[in-house]
GUKEDREN-747810 format. One line per 2 residues: their letters; for each residue x, y, z of C-alpha. Coordinates in pm, whole numbers, plus 50000, padded with zeros to 5 digits. Layout:
N
A> X,Y,Z; ...;
***
This chain:
705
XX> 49977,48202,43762; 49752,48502,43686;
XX> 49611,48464,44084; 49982,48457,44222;
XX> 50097,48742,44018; 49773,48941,44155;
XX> 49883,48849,44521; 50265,48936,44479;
XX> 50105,49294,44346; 49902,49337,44642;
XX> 50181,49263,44872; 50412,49535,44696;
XX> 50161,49768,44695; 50091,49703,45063;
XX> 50477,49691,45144; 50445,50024,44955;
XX> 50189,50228,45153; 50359,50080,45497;
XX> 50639,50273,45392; 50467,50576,45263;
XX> 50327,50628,45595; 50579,50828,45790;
XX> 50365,50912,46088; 50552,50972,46440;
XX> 50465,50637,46676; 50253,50658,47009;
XX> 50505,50429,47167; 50403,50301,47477;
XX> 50701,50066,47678; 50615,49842,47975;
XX> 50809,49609,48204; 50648,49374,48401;
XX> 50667,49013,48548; 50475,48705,48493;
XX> 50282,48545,48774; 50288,48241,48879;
XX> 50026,48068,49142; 50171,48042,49479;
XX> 50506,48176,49356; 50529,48476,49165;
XX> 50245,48804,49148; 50256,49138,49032;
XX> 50179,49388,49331; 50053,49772,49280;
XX> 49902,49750,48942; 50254,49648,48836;
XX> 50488,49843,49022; 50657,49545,49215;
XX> 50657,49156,49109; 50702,48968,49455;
XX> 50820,48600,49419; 50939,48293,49696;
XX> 51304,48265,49722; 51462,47988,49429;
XX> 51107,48047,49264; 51199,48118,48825;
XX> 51070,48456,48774; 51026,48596,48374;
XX> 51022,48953,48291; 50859,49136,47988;
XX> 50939,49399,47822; 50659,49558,47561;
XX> 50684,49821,47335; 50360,49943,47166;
XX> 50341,50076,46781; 50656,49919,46694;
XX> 50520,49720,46385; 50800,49682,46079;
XX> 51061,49839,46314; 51409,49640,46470;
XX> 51375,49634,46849; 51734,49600,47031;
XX> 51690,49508,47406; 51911,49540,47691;
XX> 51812,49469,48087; 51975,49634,48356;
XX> 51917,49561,48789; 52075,49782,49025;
XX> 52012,49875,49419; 51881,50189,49387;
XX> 51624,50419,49194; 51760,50752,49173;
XX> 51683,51032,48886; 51880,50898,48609;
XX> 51825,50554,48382; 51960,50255,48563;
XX> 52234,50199,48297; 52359,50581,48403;
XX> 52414,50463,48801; 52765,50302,48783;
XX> 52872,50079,49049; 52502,50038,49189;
XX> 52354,49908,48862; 52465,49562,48653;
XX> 52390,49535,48285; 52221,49141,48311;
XX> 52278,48891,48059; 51938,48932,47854;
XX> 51928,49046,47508; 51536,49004,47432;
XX> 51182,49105,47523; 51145,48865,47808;
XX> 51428,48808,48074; 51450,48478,48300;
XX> 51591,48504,48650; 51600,48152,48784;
XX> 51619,48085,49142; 51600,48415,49232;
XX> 51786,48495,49586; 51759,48757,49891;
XX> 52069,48889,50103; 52032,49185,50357;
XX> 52363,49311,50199; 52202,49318,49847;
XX> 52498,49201,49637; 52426,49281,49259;
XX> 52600,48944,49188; 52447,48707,49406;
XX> 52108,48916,49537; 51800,48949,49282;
XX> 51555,49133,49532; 51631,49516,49302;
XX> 51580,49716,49048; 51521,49606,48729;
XX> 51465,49789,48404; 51470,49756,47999;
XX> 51641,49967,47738; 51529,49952,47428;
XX> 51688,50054,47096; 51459,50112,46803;
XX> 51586,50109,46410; 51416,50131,46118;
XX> 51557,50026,45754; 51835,49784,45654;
XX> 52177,49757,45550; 52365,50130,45494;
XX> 51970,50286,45527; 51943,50154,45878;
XX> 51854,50466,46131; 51783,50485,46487;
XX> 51459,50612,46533; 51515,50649,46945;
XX> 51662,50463,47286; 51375,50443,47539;
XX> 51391,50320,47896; 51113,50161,48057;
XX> 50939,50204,48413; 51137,50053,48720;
XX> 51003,49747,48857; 51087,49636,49208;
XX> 51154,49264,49280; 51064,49148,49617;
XX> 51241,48830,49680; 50996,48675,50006;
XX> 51252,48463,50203; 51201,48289,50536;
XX> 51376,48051,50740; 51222,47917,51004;
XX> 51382,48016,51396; 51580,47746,51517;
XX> 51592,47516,51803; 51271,47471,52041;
XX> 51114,47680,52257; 51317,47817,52542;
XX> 51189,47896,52932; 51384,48189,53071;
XX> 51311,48259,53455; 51366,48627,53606;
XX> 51353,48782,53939; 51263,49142,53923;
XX> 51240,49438,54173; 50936,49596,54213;
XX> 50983,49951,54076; 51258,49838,53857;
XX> 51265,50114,53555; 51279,49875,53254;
XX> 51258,49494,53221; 51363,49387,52897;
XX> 51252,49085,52780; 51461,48938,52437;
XX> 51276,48788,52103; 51542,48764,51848;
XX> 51400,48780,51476; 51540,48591,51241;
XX> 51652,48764,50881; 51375,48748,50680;
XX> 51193,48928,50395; 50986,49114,50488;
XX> 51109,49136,50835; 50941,48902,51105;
XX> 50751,49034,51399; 50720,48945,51782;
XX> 50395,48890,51875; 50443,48877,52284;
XX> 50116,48746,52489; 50086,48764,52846;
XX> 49930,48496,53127; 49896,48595,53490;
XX> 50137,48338,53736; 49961,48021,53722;
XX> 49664,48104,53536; 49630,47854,53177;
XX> 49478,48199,52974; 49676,48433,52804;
XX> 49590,48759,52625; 49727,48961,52380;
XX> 49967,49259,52473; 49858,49543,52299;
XX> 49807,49871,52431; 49972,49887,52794;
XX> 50076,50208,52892; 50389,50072,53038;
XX> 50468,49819,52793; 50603,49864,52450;
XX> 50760,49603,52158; 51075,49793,52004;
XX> 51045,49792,51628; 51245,50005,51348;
XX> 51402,50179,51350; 51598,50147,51703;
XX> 51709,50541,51770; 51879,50460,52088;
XX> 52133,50218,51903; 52413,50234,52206;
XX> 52505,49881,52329; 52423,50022,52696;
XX> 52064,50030,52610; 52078,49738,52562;
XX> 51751,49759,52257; 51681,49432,52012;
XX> 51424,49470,51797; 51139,49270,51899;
XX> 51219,49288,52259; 50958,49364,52543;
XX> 51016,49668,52736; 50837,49631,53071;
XX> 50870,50018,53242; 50827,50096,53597;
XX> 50767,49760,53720; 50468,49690,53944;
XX> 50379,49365,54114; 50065,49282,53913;
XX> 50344,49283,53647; 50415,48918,53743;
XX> 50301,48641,53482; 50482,48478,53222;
XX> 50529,48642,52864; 50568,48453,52538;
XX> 50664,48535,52246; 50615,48404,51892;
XX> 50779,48487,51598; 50562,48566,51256;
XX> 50651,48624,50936; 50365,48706,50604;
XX> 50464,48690,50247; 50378,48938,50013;
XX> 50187,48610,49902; 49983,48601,50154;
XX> 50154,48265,50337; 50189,48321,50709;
XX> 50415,48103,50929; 50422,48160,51289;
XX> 50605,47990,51589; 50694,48026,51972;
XX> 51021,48085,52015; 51083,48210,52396;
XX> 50852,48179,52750; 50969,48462,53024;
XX> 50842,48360,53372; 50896,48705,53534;
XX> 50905,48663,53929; 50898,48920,54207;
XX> 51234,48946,54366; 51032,49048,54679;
XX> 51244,49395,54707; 51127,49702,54628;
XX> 51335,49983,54460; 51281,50368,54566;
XX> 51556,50545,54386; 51453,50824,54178;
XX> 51307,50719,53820; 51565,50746,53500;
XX> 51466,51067,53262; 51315,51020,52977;
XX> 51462,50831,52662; 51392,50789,52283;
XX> 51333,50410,52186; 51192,50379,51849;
XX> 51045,50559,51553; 50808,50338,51320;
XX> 50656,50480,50998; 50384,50233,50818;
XX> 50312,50111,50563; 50595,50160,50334;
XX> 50355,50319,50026; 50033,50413,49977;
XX> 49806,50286,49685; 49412,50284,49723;
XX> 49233,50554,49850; 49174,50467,50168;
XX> 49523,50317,50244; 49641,50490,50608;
XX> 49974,50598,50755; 50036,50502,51079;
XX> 50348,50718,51329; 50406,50547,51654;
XX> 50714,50702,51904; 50797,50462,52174;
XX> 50960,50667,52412; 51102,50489,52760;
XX> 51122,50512,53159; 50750,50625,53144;
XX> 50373,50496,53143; 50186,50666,52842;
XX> 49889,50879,52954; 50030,50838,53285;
XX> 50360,50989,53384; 50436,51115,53030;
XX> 50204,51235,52784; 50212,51255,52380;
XX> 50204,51537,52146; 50183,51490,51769;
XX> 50247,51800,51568; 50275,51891,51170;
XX> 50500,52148,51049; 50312,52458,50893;
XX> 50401,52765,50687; 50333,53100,50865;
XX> 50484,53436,50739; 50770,53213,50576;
XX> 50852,53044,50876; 50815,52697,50976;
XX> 50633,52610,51262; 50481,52282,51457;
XX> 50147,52308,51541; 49975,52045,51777;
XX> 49725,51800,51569; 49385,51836,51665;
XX> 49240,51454,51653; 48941,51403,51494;
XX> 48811,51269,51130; 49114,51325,50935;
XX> 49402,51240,51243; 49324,51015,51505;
XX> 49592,50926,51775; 49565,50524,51976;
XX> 49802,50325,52211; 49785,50574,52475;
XX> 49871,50856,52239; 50204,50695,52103;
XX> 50045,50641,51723; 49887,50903,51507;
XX> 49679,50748,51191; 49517,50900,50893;
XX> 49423,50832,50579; 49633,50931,50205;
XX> 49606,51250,50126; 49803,51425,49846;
XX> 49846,51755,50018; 50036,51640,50287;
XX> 50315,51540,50034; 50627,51662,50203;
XX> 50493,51753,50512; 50697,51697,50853;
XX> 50548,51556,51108; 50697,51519,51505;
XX> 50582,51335,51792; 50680,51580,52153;
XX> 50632,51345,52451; 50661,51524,52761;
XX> 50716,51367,53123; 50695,51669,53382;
XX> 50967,51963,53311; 51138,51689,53056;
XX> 51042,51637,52730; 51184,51493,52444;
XX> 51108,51532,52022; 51091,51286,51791;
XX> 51176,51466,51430; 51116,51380,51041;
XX> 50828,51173,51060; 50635,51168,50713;
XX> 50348,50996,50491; 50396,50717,50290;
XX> 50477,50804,49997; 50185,50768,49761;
XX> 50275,50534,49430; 50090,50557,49129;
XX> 49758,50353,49067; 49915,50295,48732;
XX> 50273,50199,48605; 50207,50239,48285;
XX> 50081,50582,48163; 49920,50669,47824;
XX> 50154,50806,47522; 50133,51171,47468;
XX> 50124,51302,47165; 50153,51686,47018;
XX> 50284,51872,46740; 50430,52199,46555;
XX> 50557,52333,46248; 50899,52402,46193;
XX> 51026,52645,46442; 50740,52655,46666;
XX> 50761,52642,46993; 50655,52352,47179;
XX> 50575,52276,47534; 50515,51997,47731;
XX> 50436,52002,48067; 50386,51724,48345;
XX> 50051,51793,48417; 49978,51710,48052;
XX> 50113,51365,48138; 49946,51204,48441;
XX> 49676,51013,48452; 49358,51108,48704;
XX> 49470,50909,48995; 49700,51161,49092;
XX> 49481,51458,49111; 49310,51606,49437;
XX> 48971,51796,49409; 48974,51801,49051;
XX> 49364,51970,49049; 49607,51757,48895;
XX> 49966,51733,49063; 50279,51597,49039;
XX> 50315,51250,49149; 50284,51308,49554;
XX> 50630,51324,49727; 50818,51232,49343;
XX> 51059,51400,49145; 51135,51395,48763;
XX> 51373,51388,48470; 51351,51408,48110;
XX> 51483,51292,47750; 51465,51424,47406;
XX> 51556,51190,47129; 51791,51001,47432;
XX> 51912,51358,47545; 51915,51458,47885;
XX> 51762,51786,47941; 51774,52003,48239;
XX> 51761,52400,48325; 52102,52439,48166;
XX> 52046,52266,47793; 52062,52534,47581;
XX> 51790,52575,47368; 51563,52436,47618;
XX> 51328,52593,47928; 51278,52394,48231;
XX> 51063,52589,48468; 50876,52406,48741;
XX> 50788,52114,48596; 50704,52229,48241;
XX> 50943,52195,47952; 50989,52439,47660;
XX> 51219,52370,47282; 51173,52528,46974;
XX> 51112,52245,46691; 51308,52229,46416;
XX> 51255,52084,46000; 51578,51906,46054;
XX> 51336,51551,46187; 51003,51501,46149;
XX> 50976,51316,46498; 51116,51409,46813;
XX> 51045,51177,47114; 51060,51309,47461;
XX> 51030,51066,47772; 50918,51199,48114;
XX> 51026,51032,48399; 50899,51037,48758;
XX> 50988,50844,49056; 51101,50852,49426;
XX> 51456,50742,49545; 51487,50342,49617;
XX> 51095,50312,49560; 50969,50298,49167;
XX> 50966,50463,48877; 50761,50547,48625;
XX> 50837,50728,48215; 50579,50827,47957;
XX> 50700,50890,47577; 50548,51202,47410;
XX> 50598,51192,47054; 50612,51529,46902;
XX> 50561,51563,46500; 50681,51799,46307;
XX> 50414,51886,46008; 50420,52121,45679;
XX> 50089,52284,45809; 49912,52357,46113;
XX> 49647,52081,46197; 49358,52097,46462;
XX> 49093,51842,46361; 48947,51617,46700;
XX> 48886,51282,46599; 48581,51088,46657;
XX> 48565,50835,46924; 48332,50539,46990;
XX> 48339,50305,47280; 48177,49994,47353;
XX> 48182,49710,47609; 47993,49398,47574;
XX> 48041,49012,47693; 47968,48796,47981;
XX> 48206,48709,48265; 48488,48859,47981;
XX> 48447,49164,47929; 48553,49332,47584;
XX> 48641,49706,47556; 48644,49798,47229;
XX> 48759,50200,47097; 48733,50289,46718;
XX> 48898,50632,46646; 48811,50817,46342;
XX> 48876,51133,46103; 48613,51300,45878;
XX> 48938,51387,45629; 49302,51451,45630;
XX> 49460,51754,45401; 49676,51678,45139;
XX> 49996,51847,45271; 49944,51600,45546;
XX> 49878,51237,45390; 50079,51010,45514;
XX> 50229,51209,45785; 49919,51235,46029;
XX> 49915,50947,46247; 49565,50865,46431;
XX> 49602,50581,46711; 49386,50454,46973;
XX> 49534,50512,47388; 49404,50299,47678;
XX> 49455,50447,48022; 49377,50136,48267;
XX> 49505,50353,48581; 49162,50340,48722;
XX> 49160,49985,48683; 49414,49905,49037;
XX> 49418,49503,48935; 49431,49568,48566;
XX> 49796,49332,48552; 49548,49023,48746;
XX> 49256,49093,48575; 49357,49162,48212;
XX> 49305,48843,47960; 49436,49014,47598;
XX> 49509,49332,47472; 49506,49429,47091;
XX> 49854,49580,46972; 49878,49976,46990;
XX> 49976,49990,46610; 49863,50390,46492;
XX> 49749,50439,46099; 49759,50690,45813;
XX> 49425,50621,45748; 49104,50754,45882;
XX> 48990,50504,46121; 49164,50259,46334;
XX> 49004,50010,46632; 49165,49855,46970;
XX> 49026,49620,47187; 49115,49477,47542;
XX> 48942,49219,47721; 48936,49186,48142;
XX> 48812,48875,48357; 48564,49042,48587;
XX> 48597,48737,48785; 48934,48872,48891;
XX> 48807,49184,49025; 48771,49266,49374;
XX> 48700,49642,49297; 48531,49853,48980;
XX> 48770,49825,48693; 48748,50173,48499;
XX> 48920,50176,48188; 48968,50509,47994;
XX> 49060,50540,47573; 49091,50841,47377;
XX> 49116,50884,46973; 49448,51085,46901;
XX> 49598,51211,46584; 49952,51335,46588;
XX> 49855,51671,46724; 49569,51623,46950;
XX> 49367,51397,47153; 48961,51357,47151;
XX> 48820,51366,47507; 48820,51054,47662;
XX> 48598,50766,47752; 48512,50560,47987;
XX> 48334,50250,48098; 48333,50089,48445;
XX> 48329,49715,48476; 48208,49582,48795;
XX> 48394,49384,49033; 48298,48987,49012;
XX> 48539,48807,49224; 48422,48618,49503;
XX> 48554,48587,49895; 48732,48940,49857;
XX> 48734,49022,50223; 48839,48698,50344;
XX> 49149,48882,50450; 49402,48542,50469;
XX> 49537,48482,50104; 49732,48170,50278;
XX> 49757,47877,50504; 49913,47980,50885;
XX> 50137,47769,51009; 50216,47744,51362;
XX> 50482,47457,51432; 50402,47429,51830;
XX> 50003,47445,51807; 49719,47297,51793;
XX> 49515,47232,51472; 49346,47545,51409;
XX> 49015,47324,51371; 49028,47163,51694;
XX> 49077,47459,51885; 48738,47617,51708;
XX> 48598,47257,51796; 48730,47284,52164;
XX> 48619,47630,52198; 48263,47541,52100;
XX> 48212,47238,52314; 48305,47466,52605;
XX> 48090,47727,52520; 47811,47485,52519;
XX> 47896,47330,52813; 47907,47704,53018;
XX> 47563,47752,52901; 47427,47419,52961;
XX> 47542,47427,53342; 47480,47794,53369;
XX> 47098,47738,53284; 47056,47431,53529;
XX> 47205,47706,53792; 46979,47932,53693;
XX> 46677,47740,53699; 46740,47572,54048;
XX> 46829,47865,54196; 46488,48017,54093;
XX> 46310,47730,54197; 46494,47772,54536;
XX> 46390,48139,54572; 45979,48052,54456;
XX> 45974,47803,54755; 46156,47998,55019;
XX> 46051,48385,54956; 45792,48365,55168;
XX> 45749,48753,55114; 46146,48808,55134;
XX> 46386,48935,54877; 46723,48800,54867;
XX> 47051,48956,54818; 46870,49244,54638;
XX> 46943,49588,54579; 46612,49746,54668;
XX> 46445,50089,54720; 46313,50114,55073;
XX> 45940,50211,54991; 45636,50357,55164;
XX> 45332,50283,54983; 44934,50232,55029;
XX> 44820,49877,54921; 44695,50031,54609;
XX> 45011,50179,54465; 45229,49897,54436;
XX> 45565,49881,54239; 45775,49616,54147;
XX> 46146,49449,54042; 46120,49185,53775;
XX> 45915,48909,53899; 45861,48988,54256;
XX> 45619,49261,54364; 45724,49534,54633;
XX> 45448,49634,54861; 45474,49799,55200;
XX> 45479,49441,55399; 45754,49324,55177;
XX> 46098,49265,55391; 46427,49295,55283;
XX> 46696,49084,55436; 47021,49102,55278;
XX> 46994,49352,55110; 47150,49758,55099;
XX> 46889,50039,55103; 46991,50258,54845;
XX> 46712,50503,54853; 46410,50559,55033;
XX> 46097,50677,54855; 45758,50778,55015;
XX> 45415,50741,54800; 45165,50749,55015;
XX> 45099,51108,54825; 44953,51118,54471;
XX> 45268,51216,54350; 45412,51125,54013;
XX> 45641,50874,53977; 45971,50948,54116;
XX> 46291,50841,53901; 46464,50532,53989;
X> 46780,50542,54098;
***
């Protein structure tokens, strides 16, 4: 009895102090999906969750140092990302039938016309609604809204019907030829992959690069029906005969998964008509304008511009200017891109390439291409925009006393990844938004300063914790919020805490960060929280590669530990994880340890299996292709050596089909070709005289032509 009395008393008293601590919480909120193996995966460190078409796809929603507090949830999808929560956008958001931290989508669908009843490639994003207390006590401590995760619904459907033979008869000198591959609707979009085989030759090759060829892709500028444009189609320009040959083309689609399924669809036997056209050449028109990829993520991810202009043969007739808008005096002006390390331009000058760069957020780009007195622009090309490393951004945490101003500013909130030569931006290309206590502030709330991207309130005694969320994102892309708590204390307090890091283990790597305080004042027990924050943005397959994480759950006391551990047998890149010690005011400087990549087969490049419908197995063609290959240089060495057998027996002082130097030599100066010396009796037969050298001087050797 005496032993369960002394437990029920250390449960009170427990129960007590968990109630005496009124710290502010780091909260930390997260939405993500859970993978499943040839189904479902989480892309960009978490910023999209891709998943096959009728493939059961579960959401999670986390929210960090919420120990002893009610949690309300409530999920939301809509078509759009835009600078408000989704539950704000009206008619382009749904409220979803979920009510707790994880959300099921079954079957999950894709439509072109994204229908927010029937279509589940969107939006998605959680609300959360935290109370503390019970009964008539019961408060709400805040309303926070999580990042925006993008589902990518992969669908394909394969193109029906066989392959079709379509004959044409074409003038020489005919201005376009346009040959049709329609794609079928897919996600992502199919593409034509168009090969080429000369009339009545077996080999084909690869069109790629023609200066009067082009594939039209997105997006089709010259929309009007007497164009006549499909995307995927062929554009053959200024006919010629050697044009001739039959084209194929097969359609191929790749999953975000990495599956790839690929079939021929259409064979174009293009024929001479035997005519040739002489009527003056059609001016110059605008085809296509194709920006790739659609975000950039590692480092060394590139952006790729391509024009495809038509009734011209690039680096020919026409030629290509790329340009990039610059600032001089105020005014706006293109400047022509000098190609080199950072730019570099291919396909005949049509596609300008270079790698992610955060100062060239915003900038205009144009391609000029110019065909004698014409010339035509292409406008409003730009770089991908550049997403996050990280989805998830570490709690910020500051404080005041009552009255005292207090400002928070973005810089303050974003993570390393963003910064360029040691200057940290604003998300490149992004815009932002904030909340106070589920307020939304902007440069008119009164009270409040919103200058750049800085914000500026005077605290008040009326709360002890304010909460303000800070949330950055690009239209129809992602979005990303991090929660700043701000307390409110009786005194002013500037003790850094300690921090120790640590990783140890094997193949599982365990990062462990203990935070600690030398002492807390007395006006300030109970109030002063001290928590541990992870930043894994350095870590760009953190979601893949992360086993457990402990729960962020802060203290009143004077030390408190977290822990994570990470599969380095799921890393195809260093893994850097950062923590930092941080009491309710400040934040220690941070740590970091690297863990080294330990997943095999990284660069194999082909995640999945290809499927071609109308080929051969990919493993007899290799086996084909090598038993040829031998058999080339089997017969090509029984040439060889019978030939040279022929010449040994038959030279009789004579050189064969050579190309010589006519030489004039004494019998001791004698120079040769490989294998057969060249004296002054040697005869040429056969052979052309390409240069005539006399050495009969002791001249040095002359050079040989």
């Amino acid at each position: 009895m005496r032993a369960i009395l002394f437990t029920v008393v250390l449960l009170l008293a427990a129960r007590t102090s968990e109630q005496a601590c009124s710290r502010c919480r780091t909260f930390d909120l997260w939405l993500g999906c859970q993978t499943e193996e040839n189904k479902v995966i989480s892309l960009y460190n978490g910023h999209k969750c891709a998943a096959v078409e009728n493939s059961n796809v579960n959401l999670n929603c986390t929210l960090g140092d919420a120990d002893g507090l009610t949690l309300e949830y409530q999920w939301f999808k809509s078509s759009k990302v835009g600078g408000q929560s989704l539950a704000s956008m009206g008619s382009d958001a749904k409220q979803i039938n979920c009510s707790s931290a994880s959300c099921s989508l079954n079957e999950v669908k894709y439509s072109s016309e994204a229908n927010l009843e029937e279509h589940d490639s969107l939006f998605y994003q959680c609300v959360v609604t935290v109370k503390e207390g019970s009964g008539e006590t019961v408060k709400t401590v805040g309303t926070f809204y999580s990042n925006v995760l993008a589902m990518d619904v992969q669908k394909y459907e394969a193109p029906v019907g066989e392959m079709t033979s379509v004959p044409h008869s074409v003038d020489v000198g005919t201005a376009e030829v346009k040959l049709s591959c329609p794609l079928p609707d897919t996600n992502p979009p199919s593409t034509a992959v168009w090969s080429y085989a000369k009339d009545g030759e077996s080999n084909s090759s690869s069109i790629s690069d023609r200066a009067n060829m082009m594939v039209v892709q997105n997006t089709i500028i010259s929309t009007e029906a007497k164009f006549g444009y499909t995307e995927g189609m062929l554009v053959i320009m200024n006919f010629k005969a050697e044009d001739v040959g039959v084209y194929k083309c097969s359609i191929r689609h790749e999953t975000l998964l990495g599956v790839v399924n690929q079939k021929d669809v259409a064979s174009h036997v293009v024929a001479s008509s035997g005519i040739t056209q002489t009527s003056v050449s059609e001016g110059l028109r605008i085809v296509s304008k194709v920006q790739n990829p659609a975000l950039l993520f590692n480092d060394t991810d590139t952006t790729t511009l391509t024009c495809l202009g038509s009734n011209l043969i690039a680096g020919e007739t026409a030629q290509h200017y790329w340009q990039k808008a610059e600032s001089v005096n105020g005014v706006i002006v293109y400047k022509n891109i000098t190609t080199g390390a950072d730019f570099q331009v291919s396909n005949h000058g049509r596609s300008l390439t270079f790698t992610k760069d955060y100062s060239l957020a915003g900038t205009t780009f144009r391609c000029q291409i110019q065909k004698g007195v014409d010339s035509i622009l292409i406008n409003d090309f730009h770089q991908a925009p550049i997403i996050p490393k990280s989805g998830y951004i570490p709690t910020g945490v500051q404080c005041g006393t009552t009255n005292s101003s207090v400002t928070a500013s973005v810089d303050e909130l974003l993570t390393a990844d963003v910064s360029k030569t040691g200057v940290v931006q604003v998300l490149a290309g992004s815009s932002y938004y904030w909340k106070i206590d589920n307020t939304d502030i902007n440069k008119f709330s009164e009270g409040y300063t919103v200058s750049s991207s800085s914000l500026q309130w005077t605290t008040t005694g009326n709360e002890q914790c304010h909460y303000l969320q800070n949330f950055k994102y690009i239209d129809n892309l992602y979005s990303v919020q991090q929660i700043m708590a701000v307390s409110v204390l009786p005194e002013e307090y500037k003790t850094v805490p300690s921090l120790e890091m640590t990783e140890s283990g094997g193949d599982i790597a365990t990062i462990t960060c203990t935070a600690t305080l030398d002492s807390i004042p007395d006006a300030l027990q109970d109030k002063l929280g001290l928590s541990v924050l992870f930043d894994v943005g350095g870590c760009v397959e953190y979601t893949t590669a992360v086993v457990e994480v402990s729960e962020n759950i802060g203290t009143c006391d004077k030390t408190v530990t977290r822990w994570m551990k990470i599969d380095k047998k799921q890393l195809c890149s260093e893994c850097v994880v950062k923590c930092a010690a941080a009491t309710s005011c400040i934040a220690s400087v941070e740590k970091s340890v690297t863990i080294p990549a330990g997943k095999e087969n990284c660069n194999s490049g082909q995640t999945g299996a290809i499927t071609d419908e109308n080929s051969f197995p990919g493993w007899g063609i290799a086996l084909i292709l090598i038993v040829v290959i031998l058999g080339v240089i089997f017969i090509s060495a029984i040439f060889f050596y019978t030939y040279m057998q022929r010449q040994q027996n038959n030279s009789d002082g004579k050189i064969l089909g050579a190309t010589v130097i006519k030489v004039t030599a004494e019998e001791d100066k004698i120079y040769s070709i490989p294998n057969k010396p060249v004296t002054k009796d040697t005869k040429v037969e056969n052979a052309e005289i390409i240069k005539t050298i006399n050495l009969t001087d002791d001249s040095d050797t002359p050079d040989m032509p």
